[in-house]
Kinemage of the C-alpha trace (Angstrom):
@kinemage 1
@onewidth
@group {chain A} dominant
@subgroup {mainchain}
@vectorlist {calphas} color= white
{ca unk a 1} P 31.408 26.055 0.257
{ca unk a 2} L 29.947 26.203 -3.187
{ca unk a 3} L 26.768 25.461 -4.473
{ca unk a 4} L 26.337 23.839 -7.660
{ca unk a 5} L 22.992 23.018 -9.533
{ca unk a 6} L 22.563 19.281 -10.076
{ca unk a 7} L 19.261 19.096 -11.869
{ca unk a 8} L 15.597 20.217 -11.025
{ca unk a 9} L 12.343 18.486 -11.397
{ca unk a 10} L 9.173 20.894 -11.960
{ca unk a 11} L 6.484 18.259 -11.514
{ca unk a 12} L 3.781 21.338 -12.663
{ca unk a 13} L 1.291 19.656 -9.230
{ca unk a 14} L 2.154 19.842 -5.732
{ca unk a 15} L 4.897 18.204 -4.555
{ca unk a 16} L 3.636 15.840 -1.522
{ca unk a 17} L 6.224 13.876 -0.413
{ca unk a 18} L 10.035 13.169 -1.070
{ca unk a 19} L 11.318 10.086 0.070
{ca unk a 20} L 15.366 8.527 -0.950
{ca unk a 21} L 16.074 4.999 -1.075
{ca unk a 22} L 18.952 3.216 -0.091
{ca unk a 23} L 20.244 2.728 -3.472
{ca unk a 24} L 20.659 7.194 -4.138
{ca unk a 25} L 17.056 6.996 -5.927
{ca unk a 26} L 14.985 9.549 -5.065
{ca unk a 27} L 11.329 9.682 -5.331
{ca unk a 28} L 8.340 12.204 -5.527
{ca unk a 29} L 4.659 11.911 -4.730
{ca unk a 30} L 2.783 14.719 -6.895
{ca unk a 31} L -1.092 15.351 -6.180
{ca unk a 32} L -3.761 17.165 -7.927
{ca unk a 33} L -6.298 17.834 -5.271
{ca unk a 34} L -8.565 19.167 -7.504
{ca unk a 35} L -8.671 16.056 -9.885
{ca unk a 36} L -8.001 13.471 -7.451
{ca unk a 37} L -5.123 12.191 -8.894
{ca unk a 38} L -1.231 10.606 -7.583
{ca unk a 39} L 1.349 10.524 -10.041
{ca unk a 40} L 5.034 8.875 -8.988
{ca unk a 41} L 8.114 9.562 -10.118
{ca unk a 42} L 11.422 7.999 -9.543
{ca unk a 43} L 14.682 9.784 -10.523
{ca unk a 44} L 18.299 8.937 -9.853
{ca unk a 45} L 19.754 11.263 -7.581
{ca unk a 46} L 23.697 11.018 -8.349
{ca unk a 47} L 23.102 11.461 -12.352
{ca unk a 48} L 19.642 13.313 -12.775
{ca unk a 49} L 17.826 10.142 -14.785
{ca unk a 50} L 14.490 9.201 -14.948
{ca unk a 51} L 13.953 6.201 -13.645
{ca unk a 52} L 9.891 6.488 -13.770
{ca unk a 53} L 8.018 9.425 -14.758
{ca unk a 54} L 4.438 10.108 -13.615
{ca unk a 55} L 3.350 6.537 -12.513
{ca unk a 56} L -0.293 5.605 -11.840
{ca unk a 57} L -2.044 2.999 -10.076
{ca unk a 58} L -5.685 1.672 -11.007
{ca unk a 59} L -6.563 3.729 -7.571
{ca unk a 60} L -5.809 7.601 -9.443
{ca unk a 61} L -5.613 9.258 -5.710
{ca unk a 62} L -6.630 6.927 -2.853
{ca unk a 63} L -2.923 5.681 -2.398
{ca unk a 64} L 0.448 6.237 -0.637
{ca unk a 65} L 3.885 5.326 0.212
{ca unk a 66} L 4.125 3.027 3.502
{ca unk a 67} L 8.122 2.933 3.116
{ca unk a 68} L 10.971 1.602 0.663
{ca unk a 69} L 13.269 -1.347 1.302
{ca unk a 70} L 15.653 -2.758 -0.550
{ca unk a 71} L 14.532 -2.054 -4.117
{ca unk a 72} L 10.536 -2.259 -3.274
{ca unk a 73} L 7.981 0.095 -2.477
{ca unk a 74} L 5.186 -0.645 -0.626
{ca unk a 75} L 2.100 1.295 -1.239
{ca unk a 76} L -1.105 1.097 0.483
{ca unk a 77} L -4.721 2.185 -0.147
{ca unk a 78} L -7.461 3.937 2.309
{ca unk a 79} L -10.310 2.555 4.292
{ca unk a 80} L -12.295 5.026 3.254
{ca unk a 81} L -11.483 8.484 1.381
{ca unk a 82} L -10.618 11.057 3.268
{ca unk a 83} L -9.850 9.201 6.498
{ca unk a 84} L -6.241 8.112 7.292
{ca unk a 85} L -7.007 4.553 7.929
{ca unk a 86} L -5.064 2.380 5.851
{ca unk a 87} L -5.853 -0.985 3.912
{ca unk a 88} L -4.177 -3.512 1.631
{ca unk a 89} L -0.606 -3.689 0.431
{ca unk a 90} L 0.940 -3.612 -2.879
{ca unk a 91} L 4.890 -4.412 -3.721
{ca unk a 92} L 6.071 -2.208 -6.471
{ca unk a 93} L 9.904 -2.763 -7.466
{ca unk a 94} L 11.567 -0.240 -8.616
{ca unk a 95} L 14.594 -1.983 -10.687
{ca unk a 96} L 11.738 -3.957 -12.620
{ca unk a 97} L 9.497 -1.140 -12.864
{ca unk a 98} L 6.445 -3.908 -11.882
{ca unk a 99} L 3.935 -4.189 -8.885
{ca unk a 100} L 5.180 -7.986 -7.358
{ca unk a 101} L 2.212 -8.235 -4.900
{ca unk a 102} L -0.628 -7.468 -3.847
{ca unk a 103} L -2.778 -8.245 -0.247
{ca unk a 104} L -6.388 -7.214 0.488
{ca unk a 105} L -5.512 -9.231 3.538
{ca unk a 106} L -2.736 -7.729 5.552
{ca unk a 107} L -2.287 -3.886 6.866
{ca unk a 108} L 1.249 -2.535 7.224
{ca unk a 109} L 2.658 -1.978 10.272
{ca unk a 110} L 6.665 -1.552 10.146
{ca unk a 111} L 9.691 -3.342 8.608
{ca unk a 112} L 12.021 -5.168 10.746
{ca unk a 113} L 14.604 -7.685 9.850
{ca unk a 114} L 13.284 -8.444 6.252
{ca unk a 115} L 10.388 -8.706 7.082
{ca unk a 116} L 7.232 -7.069 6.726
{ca unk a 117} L 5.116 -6.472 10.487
{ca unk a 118} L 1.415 -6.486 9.410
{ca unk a 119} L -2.399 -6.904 10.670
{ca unk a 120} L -5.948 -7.780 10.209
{ca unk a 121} L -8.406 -6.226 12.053
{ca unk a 122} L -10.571 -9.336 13.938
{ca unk a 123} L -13.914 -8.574 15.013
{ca unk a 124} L -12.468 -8.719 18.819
{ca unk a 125} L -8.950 -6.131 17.364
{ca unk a 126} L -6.112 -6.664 15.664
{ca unk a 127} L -4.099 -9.738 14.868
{ca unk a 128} L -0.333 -9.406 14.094
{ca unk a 129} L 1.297 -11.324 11.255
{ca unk a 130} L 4.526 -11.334 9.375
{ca unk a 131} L 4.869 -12.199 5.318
{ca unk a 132} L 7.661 -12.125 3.322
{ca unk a 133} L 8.285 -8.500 1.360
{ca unk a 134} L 9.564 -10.201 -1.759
{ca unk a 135} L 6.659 -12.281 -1.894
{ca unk a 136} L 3.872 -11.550 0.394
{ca unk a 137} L 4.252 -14.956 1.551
{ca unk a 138} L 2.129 -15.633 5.291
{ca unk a 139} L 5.555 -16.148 7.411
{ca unk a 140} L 4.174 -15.774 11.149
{ca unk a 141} L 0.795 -15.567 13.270
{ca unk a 142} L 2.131 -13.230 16.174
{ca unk a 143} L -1.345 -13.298 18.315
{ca unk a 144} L -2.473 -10.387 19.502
{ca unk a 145} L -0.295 -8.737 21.473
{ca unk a 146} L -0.438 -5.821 21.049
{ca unk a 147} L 2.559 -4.431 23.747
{ca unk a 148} L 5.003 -7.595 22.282
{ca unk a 149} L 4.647 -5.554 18.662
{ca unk a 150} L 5.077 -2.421 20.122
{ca unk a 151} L 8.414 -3.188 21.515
{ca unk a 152} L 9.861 -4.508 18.428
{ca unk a 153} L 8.681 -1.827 16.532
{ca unk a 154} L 10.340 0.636 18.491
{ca unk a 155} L 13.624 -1.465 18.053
{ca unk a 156} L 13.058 -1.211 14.504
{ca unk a 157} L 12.782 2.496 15.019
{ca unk a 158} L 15.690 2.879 16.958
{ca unk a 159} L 17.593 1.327 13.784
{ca unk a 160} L 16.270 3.241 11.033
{ca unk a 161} L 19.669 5.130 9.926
{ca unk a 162} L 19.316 8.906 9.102
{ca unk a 163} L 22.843 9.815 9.090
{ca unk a 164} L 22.939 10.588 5.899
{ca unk a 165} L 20.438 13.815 6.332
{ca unk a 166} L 20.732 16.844 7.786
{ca unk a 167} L 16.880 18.545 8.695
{ca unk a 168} L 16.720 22.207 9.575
{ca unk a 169} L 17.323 23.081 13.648
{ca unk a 170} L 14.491 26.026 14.852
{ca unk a 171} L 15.632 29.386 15.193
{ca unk a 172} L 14.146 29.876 18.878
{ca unk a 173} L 15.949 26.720 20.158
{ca unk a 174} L 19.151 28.353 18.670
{ca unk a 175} L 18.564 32.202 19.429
{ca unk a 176} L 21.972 33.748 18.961
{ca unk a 177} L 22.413 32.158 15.318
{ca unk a 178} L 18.775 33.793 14.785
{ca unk a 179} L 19.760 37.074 16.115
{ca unk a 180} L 22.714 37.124 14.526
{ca unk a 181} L 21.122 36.212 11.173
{ca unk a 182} L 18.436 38.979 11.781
{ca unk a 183} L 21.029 41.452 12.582
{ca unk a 184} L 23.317 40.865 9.342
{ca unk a 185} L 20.555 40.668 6.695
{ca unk a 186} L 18.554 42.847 8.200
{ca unk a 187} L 15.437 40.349 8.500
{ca unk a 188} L 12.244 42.383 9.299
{ca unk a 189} L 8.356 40.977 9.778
{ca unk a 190} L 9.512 37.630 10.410
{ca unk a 191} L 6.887 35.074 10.485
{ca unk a 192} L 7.649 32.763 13.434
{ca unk a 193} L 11.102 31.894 13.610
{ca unk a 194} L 13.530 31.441 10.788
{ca unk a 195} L 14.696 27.205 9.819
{ca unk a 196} L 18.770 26.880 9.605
{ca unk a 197} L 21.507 24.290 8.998
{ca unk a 198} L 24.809 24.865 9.569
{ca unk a 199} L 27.646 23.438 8.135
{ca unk a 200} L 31.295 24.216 7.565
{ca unk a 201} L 30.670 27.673 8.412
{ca unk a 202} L 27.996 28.325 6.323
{ca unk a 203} L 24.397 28.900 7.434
{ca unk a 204} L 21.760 27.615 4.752
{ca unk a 205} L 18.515 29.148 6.194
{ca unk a 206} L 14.771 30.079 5.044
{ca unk a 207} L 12.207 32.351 6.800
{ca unk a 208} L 8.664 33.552 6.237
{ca unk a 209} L 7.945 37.369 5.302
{ca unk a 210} L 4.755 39.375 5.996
{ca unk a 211} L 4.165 41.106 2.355
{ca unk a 212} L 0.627 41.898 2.745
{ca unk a 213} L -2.518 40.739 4.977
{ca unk a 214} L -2.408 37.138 4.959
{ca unk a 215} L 0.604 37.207 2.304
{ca unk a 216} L 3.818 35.545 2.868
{ca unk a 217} L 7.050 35.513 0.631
{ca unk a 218} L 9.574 32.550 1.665
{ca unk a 219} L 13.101 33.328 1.084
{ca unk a 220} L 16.109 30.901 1.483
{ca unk a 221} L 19.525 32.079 1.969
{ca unk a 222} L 22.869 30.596 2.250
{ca unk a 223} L 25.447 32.894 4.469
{ca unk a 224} L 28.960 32.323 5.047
{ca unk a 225} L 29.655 33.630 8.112
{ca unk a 226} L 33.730 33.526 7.810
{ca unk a 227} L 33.237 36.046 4.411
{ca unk a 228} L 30.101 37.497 6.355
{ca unk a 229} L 28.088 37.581 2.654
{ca unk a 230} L 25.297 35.650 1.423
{ca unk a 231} L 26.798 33.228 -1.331
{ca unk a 232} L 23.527 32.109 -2.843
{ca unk a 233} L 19.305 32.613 -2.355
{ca unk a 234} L 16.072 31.997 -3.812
{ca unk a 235} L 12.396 32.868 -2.940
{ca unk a 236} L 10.999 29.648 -2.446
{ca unk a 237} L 7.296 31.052 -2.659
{ca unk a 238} L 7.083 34.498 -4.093
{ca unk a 239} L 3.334 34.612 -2.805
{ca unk a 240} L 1.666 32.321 -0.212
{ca unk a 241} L -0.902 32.432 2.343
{ca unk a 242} L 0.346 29.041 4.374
{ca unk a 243} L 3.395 28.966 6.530
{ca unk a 244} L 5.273 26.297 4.956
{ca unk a 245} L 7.852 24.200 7.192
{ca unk a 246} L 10.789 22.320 6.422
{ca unk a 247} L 11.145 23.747 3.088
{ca unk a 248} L 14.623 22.277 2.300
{ca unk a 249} L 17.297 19.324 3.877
{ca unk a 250} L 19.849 18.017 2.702
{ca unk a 251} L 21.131 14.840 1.972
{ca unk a 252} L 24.834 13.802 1.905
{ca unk a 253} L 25.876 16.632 0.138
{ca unk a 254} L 23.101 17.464 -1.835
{ca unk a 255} L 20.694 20.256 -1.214
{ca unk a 256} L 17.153 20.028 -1.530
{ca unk a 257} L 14.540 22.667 -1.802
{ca unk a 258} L 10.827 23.099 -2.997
{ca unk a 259} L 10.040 25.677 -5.015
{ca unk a 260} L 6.539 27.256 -5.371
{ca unk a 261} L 5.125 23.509 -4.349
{ca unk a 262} L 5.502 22.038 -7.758
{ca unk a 263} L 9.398 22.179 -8.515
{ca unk a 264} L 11.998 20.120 -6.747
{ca unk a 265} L 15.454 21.540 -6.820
{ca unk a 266} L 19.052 19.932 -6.170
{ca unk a 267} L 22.113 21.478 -5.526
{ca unk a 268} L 25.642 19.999 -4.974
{ca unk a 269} L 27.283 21.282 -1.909
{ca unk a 270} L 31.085 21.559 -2.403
């Protein structure tokens, strides 16, 4: 296996979320905590291209991703800051580089089917509604049965497709490959247990390093185990005081990493 630099993204503000559409387009939620502001950014992940740099809503922080379907994401706002409640629902699509919709009505629940499972909280709960995700268009009144909606959005669970990804296995629930990767690069002052993916003999790993009270480097290494070398690494975070999970997956056969929170880096695997 090689790996081969496709193109990196240093968004210079914390990298929140990364999320991948269906159409190869990858796209990055950046926050400044300190300013209270959300910036998006859409790339395309097979050539590198902007597709939307550094987006902003009216809202500058009080907004996130719900999910992204079929060209469209769907954003929502918060009850109130700082509490995870959600509220409202805005259509953004991507190819058109335009919000479509907007609802103050409706709260998202899940997509199912092409269509978009919602809510409105009634003074005696919640009543479920469809509405059209090209539109926003009222489709059903579902009542308020609550178990009925339940079921059918664990179906749509069940059919959410992730075959595509590969997320990193825990080293306890695997403790020979951890002992083994201990043993050949000599890993000391491990932090919790080292984060691995295997594949076609090679080991792409990352693990957290005491360096100093409260200080933690986090390396990343790739290690072929048929050559028994390490064919590539990189400190993901030279100098950190949070453990920082699932640092890197990959995605058909690209690799992606975080580096130092603000820079998104994409590899090739060949």
């Amino acid at each position: 296996m090689k790996i081969k630099k496709h193109f990196f993204v240093e968004e210079k503000r914390n990298i929140w979320r990364i999320l991948i559409s269906s159409e190869n387009q990858i796209i990055i939620e950046s926050r400044e905590v300190e300013n209270k502001e959300v910036f998006f950014s859409i790339y395309n992940l097979e050539n590198g291209k902007i597709i939307l740099k550094d987006y902003q809503f009216e809202e500058k922080f009080w907004i996130g991703i719900e999910t992204i379907r079929d060209g469209m994401i769907f954003f929502h706002k918060f009850a109130k800051p700082d509490m995870p409640n959600h509220k409202q629902l805005l259509a953004y699509s991507i190819n058109n580089q335009q919000i479509l919709w907007k609802s103050d009505e409706y709260v998202f629940l899940f997509y199912h089917q092409n269509k978009i499972y919602c809510y409105k909280e009634m003074f005696e709960g919640r009543n479920f509604y469809t509405i059209n995700p090209k539109t926003g268009e009222f489709l059903e009144d579902l009542g308020n049965d609550s178990e009925s909606i339940n079921v059918i959005r664990e179906l749509a669970r069940n059919e959410e497709d992730f075959s595509k990804y590969s997320f990193t296995n825990k080293g306890y629930e695997f403790p020979e490959i951890e002992n083994y990767l201990k043993e050949k690069m000599n890993i000391t002052n491990l932090v919790r247990d080292l984060e691995f993916i295997e594949r076609n003999g090679v080991v792409l790993f990352n693990y957290h390093q005491e360096i100093g009270r409260n200080q933690l480097t986090n390396k990343f290494f790739a290690f072929d185990t048929n050559k028994n070398e390490v064919i590539f690494d990189l400190i993901l975070n030279k100098n950190t005081n949070n453990f920082a999970p699932d640092s890197f997956f990959i995605y058909q056969d690209f690799l992606i990493l975080i580096k130092e929170k603000t820079e998104l880096q994409i590899y090739q695997l060949t």
